[in-house]
KOLKOLVO-116908 format. One record per residue (C-alpha): x, y, z; residue number from 1. Coordinates in steps of 0.1 Angstrom, whole numbers, plus 2048, in hexadecimal, padded with zeros to 3 digits. Example, Ala and Ser with C-alpha at 12.3 -4.5 7.8 and 13.67 -1.06 7.14 Angstrom:
2
+-----+-----+-----+------+
!   x !   y !   z ! lomi !
+-----+-----+-----+------+
! 87B ! 7D3 ! 84E !    1 !
! 889 ! 7F5 ! 847 !    2 !
+-----+-----+-----+------+
END
This chain:
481
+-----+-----+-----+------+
!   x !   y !   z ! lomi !
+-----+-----+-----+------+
! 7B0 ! CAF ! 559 !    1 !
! 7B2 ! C91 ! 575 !    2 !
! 7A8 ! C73 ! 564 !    3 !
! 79A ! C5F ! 580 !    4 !
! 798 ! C3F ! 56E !    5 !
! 7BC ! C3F ! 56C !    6 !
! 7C3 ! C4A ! 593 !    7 !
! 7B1 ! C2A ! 59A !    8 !
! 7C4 ! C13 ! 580 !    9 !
! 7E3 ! C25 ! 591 !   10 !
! 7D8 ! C1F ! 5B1 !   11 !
! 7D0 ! BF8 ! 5AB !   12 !
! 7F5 ! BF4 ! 59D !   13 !
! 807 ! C05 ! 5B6 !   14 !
! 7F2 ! BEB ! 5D1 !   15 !
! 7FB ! BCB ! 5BF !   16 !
! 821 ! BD5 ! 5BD !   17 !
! 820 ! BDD ! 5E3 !   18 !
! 80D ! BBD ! 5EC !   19 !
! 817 ! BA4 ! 5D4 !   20 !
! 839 ! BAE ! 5C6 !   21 !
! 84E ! B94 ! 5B7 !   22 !
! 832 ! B7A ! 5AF !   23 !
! 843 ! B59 ! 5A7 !   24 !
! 839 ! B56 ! 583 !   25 !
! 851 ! B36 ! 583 !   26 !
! 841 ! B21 ! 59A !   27 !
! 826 ! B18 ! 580 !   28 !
! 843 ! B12 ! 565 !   29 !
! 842 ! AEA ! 55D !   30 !
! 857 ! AD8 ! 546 !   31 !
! 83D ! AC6 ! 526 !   32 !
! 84D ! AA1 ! 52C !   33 !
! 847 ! AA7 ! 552 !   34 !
! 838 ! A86 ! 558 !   35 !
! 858 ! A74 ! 547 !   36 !
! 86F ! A87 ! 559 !   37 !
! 861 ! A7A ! 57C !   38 !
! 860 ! A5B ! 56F !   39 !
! 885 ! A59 ! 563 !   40 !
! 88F ! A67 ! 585 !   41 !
! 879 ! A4B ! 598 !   42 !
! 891 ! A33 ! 582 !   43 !
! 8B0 ! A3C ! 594 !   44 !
! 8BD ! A26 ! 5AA !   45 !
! 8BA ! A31 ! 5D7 !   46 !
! 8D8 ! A2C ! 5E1 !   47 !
! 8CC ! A23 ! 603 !   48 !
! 8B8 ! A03 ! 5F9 !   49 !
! 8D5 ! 9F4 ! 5ED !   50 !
! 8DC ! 9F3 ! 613 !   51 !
! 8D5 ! 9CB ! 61E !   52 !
! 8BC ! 9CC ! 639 !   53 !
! 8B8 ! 9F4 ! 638 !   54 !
! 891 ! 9FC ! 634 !   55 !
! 882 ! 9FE ! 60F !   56 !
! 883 ! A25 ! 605 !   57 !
! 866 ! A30 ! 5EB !   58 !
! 86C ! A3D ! 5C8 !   59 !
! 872 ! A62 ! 5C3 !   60 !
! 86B ! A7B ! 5A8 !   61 !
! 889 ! A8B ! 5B1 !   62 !
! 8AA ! A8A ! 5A0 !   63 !
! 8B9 ! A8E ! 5C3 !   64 !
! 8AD ! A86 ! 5E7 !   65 !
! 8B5 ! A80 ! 606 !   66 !
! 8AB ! A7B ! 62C !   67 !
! 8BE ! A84 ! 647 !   68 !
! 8BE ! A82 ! 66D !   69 !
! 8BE ! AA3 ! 67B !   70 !
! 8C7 ! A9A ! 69C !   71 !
! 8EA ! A80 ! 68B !   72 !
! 8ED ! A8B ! 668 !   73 !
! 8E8 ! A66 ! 664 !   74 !
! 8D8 ! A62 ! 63F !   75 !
! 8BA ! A48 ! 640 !   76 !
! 8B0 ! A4E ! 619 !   77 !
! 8CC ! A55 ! 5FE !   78 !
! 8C5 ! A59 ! 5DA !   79 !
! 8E5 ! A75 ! 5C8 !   80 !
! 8EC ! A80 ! 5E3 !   81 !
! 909 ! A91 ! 5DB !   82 !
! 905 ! A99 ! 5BC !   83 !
! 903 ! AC4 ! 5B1 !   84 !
! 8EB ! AD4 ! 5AA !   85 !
! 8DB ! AFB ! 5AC !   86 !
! 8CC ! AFE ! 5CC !   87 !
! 8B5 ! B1A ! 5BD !   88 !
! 8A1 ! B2B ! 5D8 !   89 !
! 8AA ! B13 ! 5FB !   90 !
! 8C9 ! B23 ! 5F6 !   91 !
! 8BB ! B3A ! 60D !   92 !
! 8BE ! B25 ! 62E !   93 !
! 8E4 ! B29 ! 630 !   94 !
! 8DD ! B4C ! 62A !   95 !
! 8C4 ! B54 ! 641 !   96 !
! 8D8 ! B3C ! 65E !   97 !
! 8F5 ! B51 ! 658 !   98 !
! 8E2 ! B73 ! 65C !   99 !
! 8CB ! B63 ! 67C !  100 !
! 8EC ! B57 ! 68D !  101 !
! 902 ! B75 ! 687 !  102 !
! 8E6 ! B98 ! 68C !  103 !
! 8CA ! B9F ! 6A4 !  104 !
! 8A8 ! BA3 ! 696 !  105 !
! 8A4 ! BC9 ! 69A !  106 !
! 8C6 ! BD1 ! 67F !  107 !
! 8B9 ! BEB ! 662 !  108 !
! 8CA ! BDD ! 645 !  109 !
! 8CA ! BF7 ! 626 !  110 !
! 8C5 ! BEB ! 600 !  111 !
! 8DF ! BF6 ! 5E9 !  112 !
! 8E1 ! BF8 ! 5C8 !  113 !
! 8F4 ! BD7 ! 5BF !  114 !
! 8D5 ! BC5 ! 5D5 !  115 !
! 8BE ! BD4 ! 5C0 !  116 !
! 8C7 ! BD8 ! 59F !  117 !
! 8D7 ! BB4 ! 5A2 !  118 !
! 8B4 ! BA4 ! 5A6 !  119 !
! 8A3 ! B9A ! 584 !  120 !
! 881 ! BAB ! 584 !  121 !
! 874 ! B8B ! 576 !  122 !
! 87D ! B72 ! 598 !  123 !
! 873 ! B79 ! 5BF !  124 !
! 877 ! B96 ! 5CC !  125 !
! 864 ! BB3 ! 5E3 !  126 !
! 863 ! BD1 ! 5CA !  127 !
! 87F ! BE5 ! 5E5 !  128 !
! 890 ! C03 ! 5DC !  129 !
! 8B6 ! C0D ! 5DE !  130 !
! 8B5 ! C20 ! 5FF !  131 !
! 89A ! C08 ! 60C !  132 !
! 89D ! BFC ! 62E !  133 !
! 890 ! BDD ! 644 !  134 !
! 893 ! BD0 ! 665 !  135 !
! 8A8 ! BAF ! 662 !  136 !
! 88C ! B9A ! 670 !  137 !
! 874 ! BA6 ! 656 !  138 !
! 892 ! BA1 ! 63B !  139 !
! 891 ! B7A ! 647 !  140 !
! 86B ! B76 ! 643 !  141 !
! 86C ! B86 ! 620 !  142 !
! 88D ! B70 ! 614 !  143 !
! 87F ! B50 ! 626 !  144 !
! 855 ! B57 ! 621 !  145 !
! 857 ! B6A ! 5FD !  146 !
! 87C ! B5F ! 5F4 !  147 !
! 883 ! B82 ! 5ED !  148 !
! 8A4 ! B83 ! 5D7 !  149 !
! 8A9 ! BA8 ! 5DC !  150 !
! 8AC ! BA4 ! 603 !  151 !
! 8C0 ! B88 ! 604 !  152 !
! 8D9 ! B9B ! 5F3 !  153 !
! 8D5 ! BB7 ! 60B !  154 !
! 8D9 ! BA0 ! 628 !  155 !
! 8F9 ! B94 ! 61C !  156 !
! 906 ! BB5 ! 615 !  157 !
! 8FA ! BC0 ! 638 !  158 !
! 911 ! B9D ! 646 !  159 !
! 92D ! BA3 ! 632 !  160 !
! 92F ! BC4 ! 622 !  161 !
! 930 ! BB6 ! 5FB !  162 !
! 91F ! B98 ! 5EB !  163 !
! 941 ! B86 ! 5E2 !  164 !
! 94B ! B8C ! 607 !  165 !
! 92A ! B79 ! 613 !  166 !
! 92A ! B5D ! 5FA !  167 !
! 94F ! B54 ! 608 !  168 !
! 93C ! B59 ! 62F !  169 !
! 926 ! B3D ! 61D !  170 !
! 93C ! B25 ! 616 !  171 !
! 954 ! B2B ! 636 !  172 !
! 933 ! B20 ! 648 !  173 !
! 928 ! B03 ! 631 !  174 !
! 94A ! AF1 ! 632 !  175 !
! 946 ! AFA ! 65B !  176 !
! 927 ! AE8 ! 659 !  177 !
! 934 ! AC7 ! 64D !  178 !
! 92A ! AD0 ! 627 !  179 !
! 93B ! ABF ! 607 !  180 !
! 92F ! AC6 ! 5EC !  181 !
! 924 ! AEB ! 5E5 !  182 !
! 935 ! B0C ! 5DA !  183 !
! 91D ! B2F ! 5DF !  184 !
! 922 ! B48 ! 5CD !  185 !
! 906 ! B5F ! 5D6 !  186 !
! 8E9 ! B60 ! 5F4 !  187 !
! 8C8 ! B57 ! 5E3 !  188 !
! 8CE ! B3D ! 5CB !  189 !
! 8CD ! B50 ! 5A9 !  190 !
! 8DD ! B3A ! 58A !  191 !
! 901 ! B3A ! 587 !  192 !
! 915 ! B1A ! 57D !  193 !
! 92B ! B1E ! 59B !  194 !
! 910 ! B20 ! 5B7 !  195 !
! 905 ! AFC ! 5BD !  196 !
! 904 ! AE1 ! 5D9 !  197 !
! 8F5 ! AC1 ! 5DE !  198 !
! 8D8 ! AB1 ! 5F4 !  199 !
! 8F3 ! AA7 ! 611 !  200 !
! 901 ! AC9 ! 614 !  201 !
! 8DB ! AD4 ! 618 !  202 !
! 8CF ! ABD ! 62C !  203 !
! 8EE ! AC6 ! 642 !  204 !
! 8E6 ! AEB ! 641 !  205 !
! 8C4 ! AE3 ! 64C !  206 !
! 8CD ! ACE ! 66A !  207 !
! 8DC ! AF7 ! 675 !  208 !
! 8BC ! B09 ! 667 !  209 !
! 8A0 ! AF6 ! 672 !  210 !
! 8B3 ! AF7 ! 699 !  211 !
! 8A8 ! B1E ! 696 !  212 !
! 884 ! B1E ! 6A6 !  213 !
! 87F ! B41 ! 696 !  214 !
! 88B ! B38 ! 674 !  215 !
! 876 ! B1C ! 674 !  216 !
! 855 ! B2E ! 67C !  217 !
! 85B ! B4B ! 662 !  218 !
! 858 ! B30 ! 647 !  219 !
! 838 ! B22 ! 653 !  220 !
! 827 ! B47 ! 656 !  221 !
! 80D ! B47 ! 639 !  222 !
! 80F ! B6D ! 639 !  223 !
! 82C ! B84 ! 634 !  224 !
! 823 ! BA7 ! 642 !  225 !
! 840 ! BBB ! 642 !  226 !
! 83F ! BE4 ! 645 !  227 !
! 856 ! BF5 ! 625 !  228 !
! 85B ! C15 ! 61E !  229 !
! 83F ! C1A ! 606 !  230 !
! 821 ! C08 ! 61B !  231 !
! 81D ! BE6 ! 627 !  232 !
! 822 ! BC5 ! 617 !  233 !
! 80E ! BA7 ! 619 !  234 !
! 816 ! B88 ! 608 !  235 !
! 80A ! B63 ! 606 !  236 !
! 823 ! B42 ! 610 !  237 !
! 822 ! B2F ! 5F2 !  238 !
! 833 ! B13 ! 600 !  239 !
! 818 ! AF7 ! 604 !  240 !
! 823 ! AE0 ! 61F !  241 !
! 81E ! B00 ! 63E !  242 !
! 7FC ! AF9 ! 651 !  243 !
! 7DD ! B03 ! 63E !  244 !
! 7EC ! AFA ! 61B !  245 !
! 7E5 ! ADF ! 601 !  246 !
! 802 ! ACA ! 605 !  247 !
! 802 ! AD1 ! 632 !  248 !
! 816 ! AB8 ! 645 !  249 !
! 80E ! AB9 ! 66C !  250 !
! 82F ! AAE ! 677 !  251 !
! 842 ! AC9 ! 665 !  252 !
! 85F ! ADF ! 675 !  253 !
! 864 ! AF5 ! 659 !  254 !
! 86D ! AF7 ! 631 !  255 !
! 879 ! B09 ! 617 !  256 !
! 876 ! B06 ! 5F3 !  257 !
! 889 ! B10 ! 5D5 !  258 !
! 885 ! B15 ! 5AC !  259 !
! 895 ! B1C ! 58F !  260 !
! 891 ! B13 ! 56A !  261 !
! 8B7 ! B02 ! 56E !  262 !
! 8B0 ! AF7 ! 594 !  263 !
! 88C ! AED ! 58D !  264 !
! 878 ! AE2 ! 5B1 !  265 !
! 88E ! AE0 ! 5CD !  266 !
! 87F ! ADA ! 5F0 !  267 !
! 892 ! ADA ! 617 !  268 !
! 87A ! AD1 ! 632 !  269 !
! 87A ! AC7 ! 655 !  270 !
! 862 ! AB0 ! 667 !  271 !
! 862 ! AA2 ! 68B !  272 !
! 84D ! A88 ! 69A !  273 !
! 852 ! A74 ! 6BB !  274 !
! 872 ! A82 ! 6BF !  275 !
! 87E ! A7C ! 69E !  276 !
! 88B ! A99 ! 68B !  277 !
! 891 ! A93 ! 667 !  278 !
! 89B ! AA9 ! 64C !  279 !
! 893 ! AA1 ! 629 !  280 !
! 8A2 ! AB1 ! 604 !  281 !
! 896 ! AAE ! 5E6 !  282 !
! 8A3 ! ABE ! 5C2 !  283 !
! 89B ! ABD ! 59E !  284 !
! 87C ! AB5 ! 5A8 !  285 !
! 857 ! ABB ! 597 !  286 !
! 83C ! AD5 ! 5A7 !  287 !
! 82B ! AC4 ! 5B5 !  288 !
! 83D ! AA1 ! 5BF !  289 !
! 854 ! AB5 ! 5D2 !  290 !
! 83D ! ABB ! 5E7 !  291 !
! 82C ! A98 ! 5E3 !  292 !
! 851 ! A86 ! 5E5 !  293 !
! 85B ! A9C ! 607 !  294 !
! 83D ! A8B ! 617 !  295 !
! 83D ! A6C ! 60C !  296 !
! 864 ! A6A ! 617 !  297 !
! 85C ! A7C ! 63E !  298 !
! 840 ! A5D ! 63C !  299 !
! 85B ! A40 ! 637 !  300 !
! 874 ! A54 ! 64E !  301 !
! 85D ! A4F ! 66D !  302 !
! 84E ! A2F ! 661 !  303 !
! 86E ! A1F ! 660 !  304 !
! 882 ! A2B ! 67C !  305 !
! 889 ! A31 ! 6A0 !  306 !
! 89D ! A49 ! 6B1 !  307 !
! 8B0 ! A3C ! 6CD !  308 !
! 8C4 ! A4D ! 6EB !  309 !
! 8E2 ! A36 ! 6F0 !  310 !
! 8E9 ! A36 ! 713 !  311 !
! 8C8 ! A27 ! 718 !  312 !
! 8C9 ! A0A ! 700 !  313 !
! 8F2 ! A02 ! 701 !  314 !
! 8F3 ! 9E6 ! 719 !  315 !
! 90C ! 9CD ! 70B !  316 !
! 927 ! 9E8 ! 70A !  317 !
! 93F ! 9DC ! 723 !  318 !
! 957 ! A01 ! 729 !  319 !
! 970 ! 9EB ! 741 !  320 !
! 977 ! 9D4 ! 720 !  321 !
! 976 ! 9F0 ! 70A !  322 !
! 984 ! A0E ! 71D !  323 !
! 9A1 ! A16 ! 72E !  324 !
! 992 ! A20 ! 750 !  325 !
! 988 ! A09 ! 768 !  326 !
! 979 ! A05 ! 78D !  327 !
! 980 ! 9E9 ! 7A8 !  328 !
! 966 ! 9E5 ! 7C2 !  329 !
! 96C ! 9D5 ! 7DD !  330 !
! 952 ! 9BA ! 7DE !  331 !
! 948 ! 9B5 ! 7B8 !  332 !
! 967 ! 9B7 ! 7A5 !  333 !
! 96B ! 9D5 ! 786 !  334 !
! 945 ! 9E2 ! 78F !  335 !
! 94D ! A08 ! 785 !  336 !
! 956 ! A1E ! 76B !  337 !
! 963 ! A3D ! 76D !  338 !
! 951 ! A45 ! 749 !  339 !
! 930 ! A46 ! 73E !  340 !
! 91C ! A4B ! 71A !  341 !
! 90D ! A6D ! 719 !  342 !
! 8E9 ! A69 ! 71D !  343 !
! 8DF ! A83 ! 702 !  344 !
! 8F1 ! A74 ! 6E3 !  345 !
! 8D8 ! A5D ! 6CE !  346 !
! 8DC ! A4C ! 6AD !  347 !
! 8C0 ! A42 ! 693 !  348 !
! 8B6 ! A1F ! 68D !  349 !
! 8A3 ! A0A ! 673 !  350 !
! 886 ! A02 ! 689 !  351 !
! 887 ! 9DC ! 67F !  352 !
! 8AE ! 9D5 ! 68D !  353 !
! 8B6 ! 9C9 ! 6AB !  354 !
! 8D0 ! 9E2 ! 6C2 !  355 !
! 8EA ! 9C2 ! 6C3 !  356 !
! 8E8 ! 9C3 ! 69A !  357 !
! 8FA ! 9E4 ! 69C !  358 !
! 921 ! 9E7 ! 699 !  359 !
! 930 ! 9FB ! 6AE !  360 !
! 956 ! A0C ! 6AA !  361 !
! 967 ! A1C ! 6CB !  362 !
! 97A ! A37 ! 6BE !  363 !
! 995 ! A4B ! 6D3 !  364 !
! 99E ! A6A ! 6C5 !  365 !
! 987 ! A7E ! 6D1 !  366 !
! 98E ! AA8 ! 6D2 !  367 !
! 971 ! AAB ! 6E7 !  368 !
! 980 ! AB6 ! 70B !  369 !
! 96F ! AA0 ! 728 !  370 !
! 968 ! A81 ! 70F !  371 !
! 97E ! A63 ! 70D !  372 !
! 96E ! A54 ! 6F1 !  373 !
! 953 ! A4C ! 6D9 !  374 !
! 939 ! A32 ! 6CD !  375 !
! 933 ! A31 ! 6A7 !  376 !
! 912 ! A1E ! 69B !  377 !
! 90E ! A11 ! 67B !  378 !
! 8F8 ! 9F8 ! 666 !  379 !
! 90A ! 9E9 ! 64A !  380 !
! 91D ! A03 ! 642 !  381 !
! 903 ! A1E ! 64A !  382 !
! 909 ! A39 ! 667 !  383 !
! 8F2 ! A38 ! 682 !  384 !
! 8FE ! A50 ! 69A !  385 !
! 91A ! A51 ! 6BA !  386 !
! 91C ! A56 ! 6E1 !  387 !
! 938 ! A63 ! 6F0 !  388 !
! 947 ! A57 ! 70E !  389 !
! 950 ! A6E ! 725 !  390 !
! 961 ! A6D ! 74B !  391 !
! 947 ! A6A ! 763 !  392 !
! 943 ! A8D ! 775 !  393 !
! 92C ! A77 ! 790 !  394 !
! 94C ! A63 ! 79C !  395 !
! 963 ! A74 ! 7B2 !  396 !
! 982 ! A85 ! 7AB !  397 !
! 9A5 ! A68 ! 7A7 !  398 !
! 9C6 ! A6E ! 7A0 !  399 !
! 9D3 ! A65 ! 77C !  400 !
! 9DE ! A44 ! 784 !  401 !
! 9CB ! A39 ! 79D !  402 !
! 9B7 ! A45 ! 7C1 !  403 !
! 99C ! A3F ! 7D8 !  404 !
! 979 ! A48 ! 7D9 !  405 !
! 954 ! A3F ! 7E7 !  406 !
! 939 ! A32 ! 7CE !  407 !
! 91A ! A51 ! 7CE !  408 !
! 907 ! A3C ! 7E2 !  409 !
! 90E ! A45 ! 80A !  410 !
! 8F9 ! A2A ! 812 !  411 !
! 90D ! A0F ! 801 !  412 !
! 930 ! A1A ! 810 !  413 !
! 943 ! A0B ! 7F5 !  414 !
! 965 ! A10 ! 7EC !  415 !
! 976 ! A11 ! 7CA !  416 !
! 997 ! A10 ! 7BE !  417 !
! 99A ! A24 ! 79A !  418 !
! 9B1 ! A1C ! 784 !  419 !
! 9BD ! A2D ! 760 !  420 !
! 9C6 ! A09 ! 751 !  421 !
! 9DA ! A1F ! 735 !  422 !
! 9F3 ! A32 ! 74F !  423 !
! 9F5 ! A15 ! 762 !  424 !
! A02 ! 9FF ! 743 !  425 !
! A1A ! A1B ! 73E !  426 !
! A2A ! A19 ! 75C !  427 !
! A2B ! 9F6 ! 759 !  428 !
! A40 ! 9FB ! 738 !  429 !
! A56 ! A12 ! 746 !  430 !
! A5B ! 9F8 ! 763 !  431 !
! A66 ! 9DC ! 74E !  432 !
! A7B ! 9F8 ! 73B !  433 !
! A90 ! 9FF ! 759 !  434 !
! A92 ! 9D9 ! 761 !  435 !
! AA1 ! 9D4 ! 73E !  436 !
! AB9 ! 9EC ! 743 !  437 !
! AC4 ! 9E0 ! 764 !  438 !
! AC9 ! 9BB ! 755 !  439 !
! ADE ! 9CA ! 738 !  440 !
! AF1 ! 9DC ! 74F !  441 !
! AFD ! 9C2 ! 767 !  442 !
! AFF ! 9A9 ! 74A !  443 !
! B1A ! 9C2 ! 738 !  444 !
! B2B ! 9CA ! 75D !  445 !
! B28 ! 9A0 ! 760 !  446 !
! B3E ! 99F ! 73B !  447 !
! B58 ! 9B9 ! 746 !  448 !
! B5B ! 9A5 ! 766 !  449 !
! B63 ! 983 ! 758 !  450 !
! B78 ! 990 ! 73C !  451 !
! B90 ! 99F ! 752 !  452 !
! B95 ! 982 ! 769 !  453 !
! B97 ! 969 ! 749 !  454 !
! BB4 ! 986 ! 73C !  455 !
! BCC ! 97D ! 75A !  456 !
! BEE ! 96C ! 74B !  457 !
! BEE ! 948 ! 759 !  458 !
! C04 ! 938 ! 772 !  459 !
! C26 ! 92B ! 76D !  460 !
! C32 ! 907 ! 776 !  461 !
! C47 ! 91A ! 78F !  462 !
! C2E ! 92B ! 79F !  463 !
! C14 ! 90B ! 7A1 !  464 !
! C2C ! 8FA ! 7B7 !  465 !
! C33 ! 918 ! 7CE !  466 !
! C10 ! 919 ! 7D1 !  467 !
! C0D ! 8F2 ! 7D5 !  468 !
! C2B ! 8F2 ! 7EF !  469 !
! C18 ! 914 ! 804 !  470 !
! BF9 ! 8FE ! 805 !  471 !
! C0E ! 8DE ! 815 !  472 !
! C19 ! 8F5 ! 831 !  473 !
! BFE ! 902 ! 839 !  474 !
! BED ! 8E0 ! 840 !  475 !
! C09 ! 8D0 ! 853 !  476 !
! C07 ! 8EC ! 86A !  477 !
! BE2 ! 8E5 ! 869 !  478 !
! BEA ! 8C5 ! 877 !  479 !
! C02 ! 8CC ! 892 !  480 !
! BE9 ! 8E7 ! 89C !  481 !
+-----+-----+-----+------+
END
């Protein structure tokens, strides 16, 4: 006989496990000595403030956190930074870059058995099926808006055909990144003693993910709605800084948080205001000071400093003292340079130092191909940021030594005379080279010269007076004459 009453209970069980699958029971999981634990963590010492002169940083309930410069990877707060820990959950941005940067949104990736029965029931996940399929866009907005564990994997797999495979494609991209610290071992952040990294290698992974527009906005949808096989799925953001939550932050660029009993909070946002793009990570945090901490660091980020595009504020850089290219005008002397600092590279500054208080180190060896050299800022000891100094494509074409050409300005019908000052000393070497060898060579022909005159035997009594009586002769007949 149907049983109506339990259609119904069937009915409501089957709609939560579509529309709220994988529920993270852990967010509410808090430690009982919470409160000591932040404090402990406020206790250890920010690296940064030790920095004389370098802006005050505030106290964290963090075990680990830093802020970076998205723009230089120049690191304006530093407190463990490289220290390991589990990255939990924001694991995910290196996955999701990875998967953005290598498929178009319309792929079907297929869940297989080892992505699903590889997910704990018990942590984030979508309730898929083996055999389950998604459009790679929708797999993003489930792995970055529910932190689905079960797609992640599938992504991977999609990428690089096993999950061992893609955790290697992980860490080939990482260390390409400019990471140091971190190993991966899998694509969502699930425990495992050899999957770990640091707040650096984050912050530097971030600087790549929050430069994806599209990334960015799928973590600051409040709603996922994604069609799967068995009806459609709609799920709630958790994450509380996105617009309309409790923790919102206006100036915010995107986030992604991260949990695990072992990991506890972890947090990677983005924020940009007046042009200043910031990036801030923290870990072994407490729900919710991460949240709390994240802000109040974004708040002494652009409190404290300025960003600052070079070429406009570098003027005490001399490039005819410094460089090895010169012009000679003809009315004012070296008035030219055949280089110039590329107007797009900036650095970061502590808003209270003067530009002048800045040390600046010219460095050479530069791979980049149409760039002489570079500029290096720092603050006592602190990197700032760098221009590079490239050959003017404004100037007209010389010869490698040196040639004519006409300033830009028709109107001013000058003249220049460019010269490399580095090829120009080398020929000047190989000049005084030559000389050298010329010297040594007439000095040694000068020596064989001498010695053989100074070997003849000398002359006989005899022969002196021959010579003697030749030399009478000759003047009497002198005299006749």
């Amino acid at each position: 006989m149907f049983n109506i009453k339990k259609f119904f209970l069937c009915t409501l069980i089957s709609s939560i496990l579509i529309t709220s699958a994988g529920v993270d029971v852990k967010a509410t999981q808090d430690i009982p000595d919470k409160e000591a634990v932040i404090a402990n963590n406020k206790a250890i010492p920010v690296e940064s403030n030790r920095v004389e002169g370098w802006p005050a940083g505030p106290e964290v309930g963090a075990e680990a956190a830093i802020l970076m410069d998205a723009s230089t990877g120049a690191v304006l707060y530093s407190k463990n930074i490289h220290n390991h820990y589990y990255p939990a959950s924001t694991t995910k941005i290196l996955t999701t870059y990875i998967a953005a940067s290598r498929c178009s949104m319309d792929e079907t990736v297929t869940f297989s058995d080892y992505a699903i029965n590889n997910t704990p029931r018990d942590s984030n996940h979508i309730a898929m099926d083996v055999g389950d399929t998604l459009s790679m866009s929708d797999c993003l907005k489930a792995i970055l808006i529910r932190s689905a564990n079960e797609v992640s994997f599938a992504v991977g797999e999609h990428i690089s055909g096993s999950n061992d495979e893609f955790a290697k494609l992980m860490n080939e991209t990482a260390k390409e990144m400019g990471c140091e610290d971190s190993n991966f071992v899998n694509p969502n952040g699930l425990p495992d003693p050899n999957h770990y990294t640091s707040c650096y290698d984050l912050a530097t992974i971030g600087r790549y993910f929050f430069d994806n527009e599209l990334l960015c906005e799928m973590t600051k949808t409040s709603m996922l709605v994604i069609q799967k096989p068995n009806g459609t799925l709609n799920d709630y953001n958790a994450m509380k800084l996105i617009p309309g939550r409790k923790y919102e932050y206006k100036y915010l660029v995107g986030c992604k948080t991260g949990f695990t009993k072992e990991a506890r909070y972890c947090l990677v946002s983005c924020a940009e205001r007046d042009g200043l793009k910031l990036i801030c990570v923290v870990m072994k945090d407490e729900d919710p000071y991460h949240y709390e901490d994240t802000i109040s660091l974004f708040e002494y980020g652009f409190g404290n400093f300025k960003k600052v595009y070079i070429a406009d504020t570098e003027n005490e850089f001399s490039m005819d003292d410094s460089l090895p290219y010169i012009a000679a005008g003809e009315d004012t002397g070296l008035n030219e340079s055949l280089l110039y600092v590329n107007p797009k590279d900036s650095m970061v500054m502590p808003a209270a130092i003067d530009f002048k208080d800045l040390k600046r180190e010219i460095v050479y060896d530069s791979p980049t191909p149409g760039t002489a050299a570079k500029v290096v800022y720092s603050y006592n000891g602190v990197y700032l940021g760098e221009a590079s100094i490239e050959y003017s494509k404004k100037l007209p074409q010389v010869s490698e030594i040196f040639g004519e050409g006409k300033s830009e300005d028709s109107k001013s019908k000058k003249s220049f005379i460019y010269i490399n000052i580095m090829n120009l000393g080398k020929i000047l070497l190989v000049l005084g080279v030559l000389i050298l060898i010329a010297l040594g060579v007439r000095l040694t022909f000068k020596f064989f010269v001498v010695g053989e005159r100074s070997s003849r035997l000398p002359l006989t009594k005899e022969q002196k007076r021959n010579i003697r009586e030749a030399r009478r002769r000759l003047r009497r007949r002198s005299r006749r004459r």
